[in-house]
KEMI-233376 format. One record per residue: chain; x, y, z of N, C-alpha, C in turn; residue in one letter. Coordinates in nm, 2 decimals, always signed. Layout:
<pts>
A, X, Y, Z, X, Y, Z, X, Y, Z, A
...
</pts>
This chain:
<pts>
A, +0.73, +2.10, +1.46, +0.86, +2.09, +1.42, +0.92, +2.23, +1.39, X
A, +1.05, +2.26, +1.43, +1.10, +2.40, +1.37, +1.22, +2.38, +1.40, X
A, +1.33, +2.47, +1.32, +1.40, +2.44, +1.25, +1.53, +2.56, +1.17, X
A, +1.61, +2.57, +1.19, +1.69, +2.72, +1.05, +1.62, +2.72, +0.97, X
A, +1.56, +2.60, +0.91, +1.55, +2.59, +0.75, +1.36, +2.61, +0.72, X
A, +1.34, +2.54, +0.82, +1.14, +2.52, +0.79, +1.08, +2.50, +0.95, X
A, +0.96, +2.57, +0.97, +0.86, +2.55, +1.08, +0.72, +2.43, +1.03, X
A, +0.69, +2.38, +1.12, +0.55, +2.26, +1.07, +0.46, +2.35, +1.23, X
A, +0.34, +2.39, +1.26, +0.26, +2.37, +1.32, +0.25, +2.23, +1.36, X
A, +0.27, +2.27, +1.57, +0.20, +2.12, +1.57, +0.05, +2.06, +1.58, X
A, +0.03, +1.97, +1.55, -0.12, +1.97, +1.56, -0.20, +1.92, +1.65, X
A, -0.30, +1.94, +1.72, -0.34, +1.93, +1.83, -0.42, +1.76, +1.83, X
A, -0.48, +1.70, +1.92, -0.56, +1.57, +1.90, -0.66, +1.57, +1.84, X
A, -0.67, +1.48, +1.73, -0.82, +1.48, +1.68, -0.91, +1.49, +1.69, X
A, -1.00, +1.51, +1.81, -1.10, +1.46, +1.90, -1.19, +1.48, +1.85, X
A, -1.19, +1.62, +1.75, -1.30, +1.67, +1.66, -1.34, +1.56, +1.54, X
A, -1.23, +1.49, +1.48, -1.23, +1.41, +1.37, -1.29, +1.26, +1.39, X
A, -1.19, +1.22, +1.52, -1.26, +1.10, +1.59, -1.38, +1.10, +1.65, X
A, -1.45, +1.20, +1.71, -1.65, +1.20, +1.70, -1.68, +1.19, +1.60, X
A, -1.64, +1.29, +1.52, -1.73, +1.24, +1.38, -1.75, +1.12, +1.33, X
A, -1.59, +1.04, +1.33, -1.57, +0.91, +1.33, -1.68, +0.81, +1.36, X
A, -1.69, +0.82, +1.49, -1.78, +0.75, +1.58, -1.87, +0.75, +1.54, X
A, -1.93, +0.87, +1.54, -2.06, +0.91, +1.50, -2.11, +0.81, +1.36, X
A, -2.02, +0.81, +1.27, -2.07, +0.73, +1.13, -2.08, +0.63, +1.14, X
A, -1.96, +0.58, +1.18, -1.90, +0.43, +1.25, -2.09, +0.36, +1.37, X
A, -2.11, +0.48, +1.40, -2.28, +0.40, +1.54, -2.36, +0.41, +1.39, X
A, -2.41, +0.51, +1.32, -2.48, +0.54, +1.21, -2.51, +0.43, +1.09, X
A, -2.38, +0.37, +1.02, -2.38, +0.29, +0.96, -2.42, +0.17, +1.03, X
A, -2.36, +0.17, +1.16, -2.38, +0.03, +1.22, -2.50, +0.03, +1.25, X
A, -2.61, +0.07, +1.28, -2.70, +0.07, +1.27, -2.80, +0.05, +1.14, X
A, -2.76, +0.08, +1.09, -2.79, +0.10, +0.89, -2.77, -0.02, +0.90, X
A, -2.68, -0.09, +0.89, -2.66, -0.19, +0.81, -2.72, -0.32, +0.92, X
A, -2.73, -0.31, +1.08, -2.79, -0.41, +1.12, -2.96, -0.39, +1.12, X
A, -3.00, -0.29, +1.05, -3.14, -0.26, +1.03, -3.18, -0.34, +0.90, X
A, -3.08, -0.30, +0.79, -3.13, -0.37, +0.67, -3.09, -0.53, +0.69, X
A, -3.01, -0.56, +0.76, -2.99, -0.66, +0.77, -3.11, -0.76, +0.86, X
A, -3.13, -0.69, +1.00, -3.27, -0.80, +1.04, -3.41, -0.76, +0.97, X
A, -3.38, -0.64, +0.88, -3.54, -0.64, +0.78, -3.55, -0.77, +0.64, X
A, -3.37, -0.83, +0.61, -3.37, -0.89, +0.53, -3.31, -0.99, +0.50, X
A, -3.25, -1.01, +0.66, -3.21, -1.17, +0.68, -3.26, -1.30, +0.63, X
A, -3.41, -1.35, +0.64, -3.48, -1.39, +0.61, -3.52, -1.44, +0.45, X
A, -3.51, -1.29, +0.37, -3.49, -1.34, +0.19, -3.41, -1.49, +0.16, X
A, -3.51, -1.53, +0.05, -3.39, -1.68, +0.00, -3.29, -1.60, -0.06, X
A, -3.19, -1.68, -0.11, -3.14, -1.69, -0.24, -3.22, -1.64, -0.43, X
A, -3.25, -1.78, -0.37, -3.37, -1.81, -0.52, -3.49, -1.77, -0.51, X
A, -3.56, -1.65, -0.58, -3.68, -1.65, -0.59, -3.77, -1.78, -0.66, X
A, -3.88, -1.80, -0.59, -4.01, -1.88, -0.65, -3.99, -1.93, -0.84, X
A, -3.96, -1.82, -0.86, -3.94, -1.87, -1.02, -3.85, -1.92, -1.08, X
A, -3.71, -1.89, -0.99, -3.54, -1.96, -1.00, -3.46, -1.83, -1.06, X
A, -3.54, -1.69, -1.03, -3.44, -1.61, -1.08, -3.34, -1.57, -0.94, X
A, -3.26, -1.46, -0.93, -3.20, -1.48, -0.77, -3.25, -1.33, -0.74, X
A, -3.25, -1.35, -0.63, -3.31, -1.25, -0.54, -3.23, -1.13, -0.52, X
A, -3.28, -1.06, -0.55, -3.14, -0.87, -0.49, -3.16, -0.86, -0.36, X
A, -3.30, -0.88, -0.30, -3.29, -0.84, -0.18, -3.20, -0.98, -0.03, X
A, -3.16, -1.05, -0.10, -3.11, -1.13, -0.04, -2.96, -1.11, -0.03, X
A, -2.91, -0.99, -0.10, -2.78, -0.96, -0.11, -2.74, -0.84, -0.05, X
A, -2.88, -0.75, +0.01, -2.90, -0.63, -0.01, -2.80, -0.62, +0.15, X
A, -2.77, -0.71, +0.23, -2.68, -0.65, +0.37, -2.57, -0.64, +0.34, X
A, -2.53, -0.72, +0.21, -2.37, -0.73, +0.18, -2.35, -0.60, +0.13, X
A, -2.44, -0.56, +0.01, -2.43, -0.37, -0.03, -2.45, -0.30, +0.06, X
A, -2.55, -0.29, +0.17, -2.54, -0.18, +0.26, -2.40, -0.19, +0.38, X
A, -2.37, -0.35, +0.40, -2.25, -0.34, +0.47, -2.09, -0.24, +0.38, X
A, -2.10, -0.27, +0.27, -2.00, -0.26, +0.13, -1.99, -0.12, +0.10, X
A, -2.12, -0.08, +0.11, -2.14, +0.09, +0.09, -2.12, +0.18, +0.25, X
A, -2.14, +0.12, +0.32, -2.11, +0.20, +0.48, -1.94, +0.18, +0.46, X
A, -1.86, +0.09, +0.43, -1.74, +0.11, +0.43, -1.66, +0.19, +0.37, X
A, -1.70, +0.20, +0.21, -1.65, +0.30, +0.17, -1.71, +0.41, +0.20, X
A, -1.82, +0.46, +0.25, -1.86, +0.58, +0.29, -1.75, +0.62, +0.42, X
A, -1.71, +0.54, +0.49, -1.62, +0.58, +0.59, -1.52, +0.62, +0.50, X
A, -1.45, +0.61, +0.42, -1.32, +0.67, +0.38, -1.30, +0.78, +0.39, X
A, -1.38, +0.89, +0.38, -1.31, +1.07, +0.38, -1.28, +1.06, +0.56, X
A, -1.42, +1.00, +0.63, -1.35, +1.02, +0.76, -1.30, +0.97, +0.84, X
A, -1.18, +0.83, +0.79, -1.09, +0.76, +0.84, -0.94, +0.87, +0.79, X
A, -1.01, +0.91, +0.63, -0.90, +1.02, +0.57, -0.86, +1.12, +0.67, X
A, -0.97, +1.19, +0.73, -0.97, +1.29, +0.80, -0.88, +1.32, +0.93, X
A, -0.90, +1.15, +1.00, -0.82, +1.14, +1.13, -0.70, +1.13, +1.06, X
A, -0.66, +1.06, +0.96, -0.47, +1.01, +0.98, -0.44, +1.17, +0.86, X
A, -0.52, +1.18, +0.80, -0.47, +1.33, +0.73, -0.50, +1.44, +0.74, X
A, -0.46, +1.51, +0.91, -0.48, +1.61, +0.93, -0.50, +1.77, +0.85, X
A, -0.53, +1.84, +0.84, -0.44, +1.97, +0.86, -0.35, +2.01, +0.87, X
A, -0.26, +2.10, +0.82, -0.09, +2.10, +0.84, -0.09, +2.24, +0.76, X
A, +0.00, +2.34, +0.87, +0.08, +2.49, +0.83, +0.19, +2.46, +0.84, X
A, +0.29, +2.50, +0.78, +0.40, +2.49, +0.75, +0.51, +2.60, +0.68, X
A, +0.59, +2.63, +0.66, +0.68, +2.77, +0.61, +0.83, +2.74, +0.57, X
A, +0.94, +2.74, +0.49, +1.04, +2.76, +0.45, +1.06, +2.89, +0.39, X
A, +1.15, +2.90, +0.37, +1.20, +3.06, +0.29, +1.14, +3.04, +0.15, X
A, +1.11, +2.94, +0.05, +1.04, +2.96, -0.03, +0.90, +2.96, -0.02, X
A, +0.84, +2.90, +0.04, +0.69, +2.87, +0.05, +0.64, +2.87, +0.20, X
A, +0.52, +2.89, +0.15, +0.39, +2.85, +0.27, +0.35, +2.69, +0.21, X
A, +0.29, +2.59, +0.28, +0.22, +2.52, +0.31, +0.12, +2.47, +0.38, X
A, +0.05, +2.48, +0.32, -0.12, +2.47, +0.37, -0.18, +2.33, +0.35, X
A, -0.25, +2.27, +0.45, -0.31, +2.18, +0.39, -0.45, +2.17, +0.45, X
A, -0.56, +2.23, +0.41, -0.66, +2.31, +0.50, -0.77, +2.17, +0.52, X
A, -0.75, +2.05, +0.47, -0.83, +1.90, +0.49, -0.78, +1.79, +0.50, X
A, -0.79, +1.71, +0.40, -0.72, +1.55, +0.43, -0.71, +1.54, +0.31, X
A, -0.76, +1.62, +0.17, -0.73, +1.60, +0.03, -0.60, +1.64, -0.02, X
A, -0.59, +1.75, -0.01, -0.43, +1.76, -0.05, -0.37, +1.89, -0.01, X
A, -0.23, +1.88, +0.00, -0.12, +1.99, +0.05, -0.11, +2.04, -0.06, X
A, -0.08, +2.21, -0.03, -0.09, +2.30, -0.10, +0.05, +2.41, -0.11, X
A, +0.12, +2.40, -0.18, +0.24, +2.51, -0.16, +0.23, +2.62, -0.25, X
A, +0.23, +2.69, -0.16, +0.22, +2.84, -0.24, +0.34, +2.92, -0.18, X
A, +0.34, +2.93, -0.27, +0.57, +3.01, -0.31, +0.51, +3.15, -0.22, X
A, +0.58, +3.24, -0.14, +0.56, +3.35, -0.09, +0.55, +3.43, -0.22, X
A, +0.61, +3.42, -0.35, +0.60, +3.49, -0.43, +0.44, +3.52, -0.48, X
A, +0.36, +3.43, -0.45, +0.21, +3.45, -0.48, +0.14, +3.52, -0.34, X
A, +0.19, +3.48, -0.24, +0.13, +3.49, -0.11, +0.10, +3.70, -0.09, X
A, -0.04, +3.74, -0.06, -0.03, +3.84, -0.04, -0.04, +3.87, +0.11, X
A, -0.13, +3.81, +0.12, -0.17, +3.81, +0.31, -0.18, +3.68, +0.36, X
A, -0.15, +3.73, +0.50, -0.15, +3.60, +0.61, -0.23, +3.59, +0.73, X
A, -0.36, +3.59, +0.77, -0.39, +3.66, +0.85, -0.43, +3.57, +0.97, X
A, -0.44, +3.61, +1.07, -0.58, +3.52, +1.17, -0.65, +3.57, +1.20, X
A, -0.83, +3.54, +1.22, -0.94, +3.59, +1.23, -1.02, +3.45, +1.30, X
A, -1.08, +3.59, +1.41, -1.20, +3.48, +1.46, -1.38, +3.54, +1.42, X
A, -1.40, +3.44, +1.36, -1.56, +3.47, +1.24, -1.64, +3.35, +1.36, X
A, -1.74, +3.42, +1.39, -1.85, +3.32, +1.45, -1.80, +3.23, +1.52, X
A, -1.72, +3.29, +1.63, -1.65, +3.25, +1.76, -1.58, +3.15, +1.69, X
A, -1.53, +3.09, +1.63, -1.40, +3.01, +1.56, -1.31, +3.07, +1.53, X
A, -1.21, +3.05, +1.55, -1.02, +3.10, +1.50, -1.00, +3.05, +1.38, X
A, -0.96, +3.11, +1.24, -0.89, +3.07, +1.13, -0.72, +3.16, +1.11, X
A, -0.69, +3.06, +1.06, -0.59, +3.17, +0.94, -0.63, +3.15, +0.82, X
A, -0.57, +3.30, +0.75, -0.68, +3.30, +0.65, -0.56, +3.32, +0.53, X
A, -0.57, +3.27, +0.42, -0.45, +3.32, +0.31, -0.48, +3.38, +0.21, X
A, -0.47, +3.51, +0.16, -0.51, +3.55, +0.05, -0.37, +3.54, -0.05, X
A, -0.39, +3.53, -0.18, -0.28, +3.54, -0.30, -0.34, +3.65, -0.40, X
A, -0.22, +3.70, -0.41, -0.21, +3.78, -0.56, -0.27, +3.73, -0.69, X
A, -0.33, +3.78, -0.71, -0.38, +3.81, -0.84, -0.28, +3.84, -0.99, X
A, -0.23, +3.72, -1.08, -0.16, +3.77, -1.14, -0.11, +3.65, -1.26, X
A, +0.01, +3.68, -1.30, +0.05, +3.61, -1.41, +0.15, +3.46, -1.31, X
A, +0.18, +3.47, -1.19, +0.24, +3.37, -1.14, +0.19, +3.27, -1.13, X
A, +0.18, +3.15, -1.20, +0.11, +3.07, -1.14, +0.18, +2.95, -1.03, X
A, +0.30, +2.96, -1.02, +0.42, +2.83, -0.96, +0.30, +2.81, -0.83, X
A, +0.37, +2.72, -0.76, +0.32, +2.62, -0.68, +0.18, +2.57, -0.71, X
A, +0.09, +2.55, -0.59, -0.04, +2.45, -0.63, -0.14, +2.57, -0.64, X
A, -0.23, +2.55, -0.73, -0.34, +2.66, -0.75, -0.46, +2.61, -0.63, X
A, -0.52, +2.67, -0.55, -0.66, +2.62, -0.47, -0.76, +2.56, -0.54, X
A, -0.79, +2.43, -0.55, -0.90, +2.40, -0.62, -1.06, +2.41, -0.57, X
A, -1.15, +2.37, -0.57, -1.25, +2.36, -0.49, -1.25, +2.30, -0.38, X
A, -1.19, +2.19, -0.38, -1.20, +2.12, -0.28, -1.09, +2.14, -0.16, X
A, -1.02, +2.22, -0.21, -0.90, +2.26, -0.08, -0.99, +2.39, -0.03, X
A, -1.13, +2.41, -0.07, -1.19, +2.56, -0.02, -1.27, +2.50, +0.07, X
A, -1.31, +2.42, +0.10, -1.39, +2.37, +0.23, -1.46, +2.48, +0.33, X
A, -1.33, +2.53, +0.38, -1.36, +2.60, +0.49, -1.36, +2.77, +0.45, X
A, -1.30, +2.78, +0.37, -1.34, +2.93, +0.29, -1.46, +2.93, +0.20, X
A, -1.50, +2.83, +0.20, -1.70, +2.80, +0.17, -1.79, +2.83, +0.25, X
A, -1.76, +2.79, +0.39, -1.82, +2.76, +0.51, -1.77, +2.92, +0.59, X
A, -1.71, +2.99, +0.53, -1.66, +3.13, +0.61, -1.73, +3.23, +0.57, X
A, -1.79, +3.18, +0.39, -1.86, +3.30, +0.33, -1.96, +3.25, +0.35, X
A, -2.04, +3.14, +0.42, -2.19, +3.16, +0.47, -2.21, +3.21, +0.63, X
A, -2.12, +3.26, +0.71, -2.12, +3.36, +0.78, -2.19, +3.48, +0.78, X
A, -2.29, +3.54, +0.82, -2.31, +3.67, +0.82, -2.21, +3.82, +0.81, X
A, -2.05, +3.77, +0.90, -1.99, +3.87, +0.89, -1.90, +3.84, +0.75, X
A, -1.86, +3.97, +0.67, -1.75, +4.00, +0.52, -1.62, +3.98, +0.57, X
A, -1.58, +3.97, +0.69, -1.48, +3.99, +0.70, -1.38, +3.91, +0.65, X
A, -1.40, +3.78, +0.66, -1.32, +3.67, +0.56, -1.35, +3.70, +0.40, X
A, -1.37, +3.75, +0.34, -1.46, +3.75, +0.21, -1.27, +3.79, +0.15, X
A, -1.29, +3.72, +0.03, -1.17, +3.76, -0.03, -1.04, +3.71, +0.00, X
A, -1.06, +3.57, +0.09, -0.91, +3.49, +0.06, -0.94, +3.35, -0.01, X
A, -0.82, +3.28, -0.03, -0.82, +3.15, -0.13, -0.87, +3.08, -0.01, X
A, -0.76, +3.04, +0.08, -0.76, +2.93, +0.18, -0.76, +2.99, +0.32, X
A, -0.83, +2.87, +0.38, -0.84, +2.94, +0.52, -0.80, +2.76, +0.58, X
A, -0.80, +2.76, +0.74, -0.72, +2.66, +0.83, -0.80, +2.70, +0.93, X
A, -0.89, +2.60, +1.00, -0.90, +2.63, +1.18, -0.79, +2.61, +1.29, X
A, -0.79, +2.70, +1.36, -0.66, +2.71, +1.42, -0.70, +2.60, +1.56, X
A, -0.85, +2.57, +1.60, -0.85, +2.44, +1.68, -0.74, +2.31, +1.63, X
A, -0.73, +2.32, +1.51, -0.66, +2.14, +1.48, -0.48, +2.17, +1.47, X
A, -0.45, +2.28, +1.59, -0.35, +2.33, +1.63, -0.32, +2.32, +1.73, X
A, -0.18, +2.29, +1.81, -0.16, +2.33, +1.95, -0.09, +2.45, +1.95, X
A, -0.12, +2.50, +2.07, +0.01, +2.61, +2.07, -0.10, +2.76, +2.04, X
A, -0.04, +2.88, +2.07, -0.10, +2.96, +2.10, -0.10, +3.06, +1.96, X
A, -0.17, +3.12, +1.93, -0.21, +3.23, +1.80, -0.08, +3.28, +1.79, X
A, -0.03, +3.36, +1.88, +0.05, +3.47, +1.84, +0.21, +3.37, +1.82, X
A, +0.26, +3.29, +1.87, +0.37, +3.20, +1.85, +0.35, +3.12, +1.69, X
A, +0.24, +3.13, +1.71, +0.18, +3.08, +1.51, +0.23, +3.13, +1.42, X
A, +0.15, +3.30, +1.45, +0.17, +3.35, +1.38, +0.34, +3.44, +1.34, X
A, +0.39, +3.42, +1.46, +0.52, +3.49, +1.45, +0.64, +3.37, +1.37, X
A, +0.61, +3.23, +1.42, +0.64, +3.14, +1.29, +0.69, +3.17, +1.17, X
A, +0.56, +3.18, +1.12, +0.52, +3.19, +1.03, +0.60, +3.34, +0.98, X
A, +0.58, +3.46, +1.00, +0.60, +3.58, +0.97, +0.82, +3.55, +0.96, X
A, +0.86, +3.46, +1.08, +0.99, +3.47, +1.05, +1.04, +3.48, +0.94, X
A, +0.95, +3.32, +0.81, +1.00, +3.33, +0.70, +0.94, +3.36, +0.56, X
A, +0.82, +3.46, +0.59, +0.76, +3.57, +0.51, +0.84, +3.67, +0.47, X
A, +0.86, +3.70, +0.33, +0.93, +3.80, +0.27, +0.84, +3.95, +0.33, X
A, +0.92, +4.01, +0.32, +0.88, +4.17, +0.38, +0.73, +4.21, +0.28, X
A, +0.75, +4.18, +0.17, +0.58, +4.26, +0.10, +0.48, +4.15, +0.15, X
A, +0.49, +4.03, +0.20, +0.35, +3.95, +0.24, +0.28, +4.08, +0.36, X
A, +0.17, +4.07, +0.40, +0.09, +4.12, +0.55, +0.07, +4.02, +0.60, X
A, +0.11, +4.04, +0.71, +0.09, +3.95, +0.82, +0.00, +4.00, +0.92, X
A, -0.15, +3.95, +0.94, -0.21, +4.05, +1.03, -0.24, +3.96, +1.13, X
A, -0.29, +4.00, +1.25, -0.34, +3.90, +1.37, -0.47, +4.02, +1.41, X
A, -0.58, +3.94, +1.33, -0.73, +4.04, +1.41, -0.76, +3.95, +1.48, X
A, -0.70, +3.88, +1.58, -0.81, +3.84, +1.69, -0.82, +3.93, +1.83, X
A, -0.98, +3.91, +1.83, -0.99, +3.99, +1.96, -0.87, +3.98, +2.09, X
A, -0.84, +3.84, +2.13, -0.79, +3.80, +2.25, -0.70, +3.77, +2.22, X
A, -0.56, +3.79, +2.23, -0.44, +3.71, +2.25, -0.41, +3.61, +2.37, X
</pts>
């Protein structure tokens, strides 16, 4: 979407989220018809008239494979999302929650490719501002996964975004983006290949 007023990144097909999907979805299914023909068979009632756990035990493993799906049912319908107006950036770097950070905090904006994957990377200022959303741990996901990389080169931002769960090309991203960045943000583009 884009707009006078605000740009949205569009985002590309799931295909990464939906394998995973699948993947859990054959995983569990399996799980749960394993414990199920190991314990079909259990009564009810044990021998002495107390009741049996293991005779309940497919309905928990079926009960627990369901909710175990939830982060990655979350994952397909709640993408990733970049986004920009004249006051803010918005980031939403998983499927837990959207992150607005006021350009007033925003220092850098970069893209970088670390161990042949494409990110944008966001660094913020350091300081007394605190407006919009602070990064919590769990919006760090992928800025977790950047500093167990061999190369520093990511070392030192809040939030980062893979630019796969994107359509559209790096440099049209990033120029987006940059239209409605105040002049002190950096806006860099290190990737090798445009």
């Amino acid at each position: 979407m884009a707009g006078p007023e605000r740009i949205e990144w569009r985002r590309s097909f799931p295909s990464r989220s939906l394998v995973t999907l699948g993947w859990y979805i054959l995983s569990a299914a399996l799980a749960t018809g394993l414990v199920r023909g190991l314990f079909a068979d259990e009564p009810a009632v044990l021998p002495s008239g107390a009741s049996n756990p293991l005779a309940d035990l497919a309905m928990w493993t079926l009960l627990l494979a369901a909710v175990g799906a939830t982060p990655f049912v979350l994952a397909v319908a709640r993408r990733p999302r970049v986004g920009a107006n004249h006051f803010a950036l918005t980031v939403r770097p998983g499927w837990i929650r959207t992150l607005v950070l006021p350009w007033s905090r925003v220092a850098q904006v970069t893209l970088m490719e670390v161990g042949g994957e494409r990110y944008l990377l966001v660094r913020l200022r350091a300081g007394l501002d605190r407006t919009g959303t602070n990064p919590a741990w769990l919006d760090q996901n992928v800025v977790r996964e950047l500093s167990k990389t061999p190369s520093k080169r990511a070392r030192g931002f809040d939030v980062a975004v893979r630019l796969r769960d994107f359509a559209g090309g790096p440099d049209g991203q990033l120029a987006a983006l940059a239209a409605f960045a105040p002049d002190q943000v950096l806006i860099a583009n290190h990737l090798t290949s445009h």
